[in-house]
N, C-alpha and C positions, 0 to 999 in steps of 0.2 A: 568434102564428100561426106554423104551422113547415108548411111545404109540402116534399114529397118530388119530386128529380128525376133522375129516372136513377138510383133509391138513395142519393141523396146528400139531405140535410136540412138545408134551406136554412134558416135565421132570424136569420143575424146583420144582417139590416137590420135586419126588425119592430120589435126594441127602439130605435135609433135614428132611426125614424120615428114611433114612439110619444112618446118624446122628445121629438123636435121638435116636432111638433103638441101636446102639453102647453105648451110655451113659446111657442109661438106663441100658446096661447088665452090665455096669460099674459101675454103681452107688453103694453104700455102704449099704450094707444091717444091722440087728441089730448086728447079729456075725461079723462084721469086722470092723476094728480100721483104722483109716485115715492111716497109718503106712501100714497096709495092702493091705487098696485102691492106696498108693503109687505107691508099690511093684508092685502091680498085673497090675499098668496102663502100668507100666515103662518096664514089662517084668524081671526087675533086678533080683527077686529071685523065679525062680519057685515055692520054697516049699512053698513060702507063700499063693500060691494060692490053695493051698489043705488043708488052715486050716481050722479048724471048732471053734464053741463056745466049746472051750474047759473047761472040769473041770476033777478033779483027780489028781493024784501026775509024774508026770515025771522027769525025770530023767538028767541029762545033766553034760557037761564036760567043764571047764573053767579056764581061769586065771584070777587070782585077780589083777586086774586095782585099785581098792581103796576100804578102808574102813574105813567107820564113826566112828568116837573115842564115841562118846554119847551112838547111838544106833545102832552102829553094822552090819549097812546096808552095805551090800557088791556092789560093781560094779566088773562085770567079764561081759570078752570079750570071751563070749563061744561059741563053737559049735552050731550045728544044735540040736534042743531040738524034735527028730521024735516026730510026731503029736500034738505038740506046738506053737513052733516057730522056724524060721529060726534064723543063726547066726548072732550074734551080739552084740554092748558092749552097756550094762546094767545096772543100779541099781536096787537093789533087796533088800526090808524088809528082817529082818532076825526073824525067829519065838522068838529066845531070842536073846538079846545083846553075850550072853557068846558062841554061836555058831562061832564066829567071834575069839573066845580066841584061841591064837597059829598060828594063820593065820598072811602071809606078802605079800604085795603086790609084784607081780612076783611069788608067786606059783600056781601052776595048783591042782586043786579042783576037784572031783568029787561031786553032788549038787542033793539035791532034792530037786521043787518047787510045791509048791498049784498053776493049773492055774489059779483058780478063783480070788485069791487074789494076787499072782505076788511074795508069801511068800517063802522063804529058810527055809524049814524044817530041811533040814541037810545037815551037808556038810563034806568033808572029806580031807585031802592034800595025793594028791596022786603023788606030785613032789615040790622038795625045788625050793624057788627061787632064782633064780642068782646073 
């Protein structure tokens, strides 16, 4: 916007309030994680920018990248988690260490997580690994 006053041509704000209101719609609100302010700056992963503060159990599909010999935390590089989170490789609490029993790293999992707490309720091998 360049508005004329007195012959003089004002605009050196506009850009700098342009600016600001871009970063302010940027900016990180309570429901979104640095991770997600990333995303959403970067354009990388759309679905991230339709999450919400999520809680409830979801669902997702993965392979097992590692797991913790103590306590049984799994890392999977899993798909899209609809209305969680986008794809990604993760580590993840397991609700008990013994959830992790019969699992090798390079199988593909079917997985239920707590979003609130980032927990593996359960999980399933739904392909050996290679």
């Amino acid at each position: 916007m360049i508005a004329a006053k007195e012959g003089r041509v004002i605009a050196r704000r506009a850009v700098p309030c342009l600016l600001t209101l871009t970063l302010a719609a940027a900016a990180p609100t309570h429901a979104m994680t640095r991770a997600r302010l990333v995303w959403s700056m970067s354009g990388l992963a759309p679905a991230a920018q339709a999450e919400t503060d999520a809680s409830g159990v979801y669902h997702g599909v993965g392979i097992v990248k590692a797991i913790q010999p103590k306590t049984g935390a799994l890392t999977l590089d899993h798909e899209d988690i609809v209305g969680f989170m986008p794809a990604m490789e993760m580590m993840y609490k397991v609700k008990s260490p013994a959830l992790a029993n019969g699992l090798k790293v390079g199988d593909r999992v079917e997985f239920d997580v707590d979003a609130k707490t980032y927990t593996i309720l359960g999980a399933r091998r739904v392909g050996v690994a290679k």
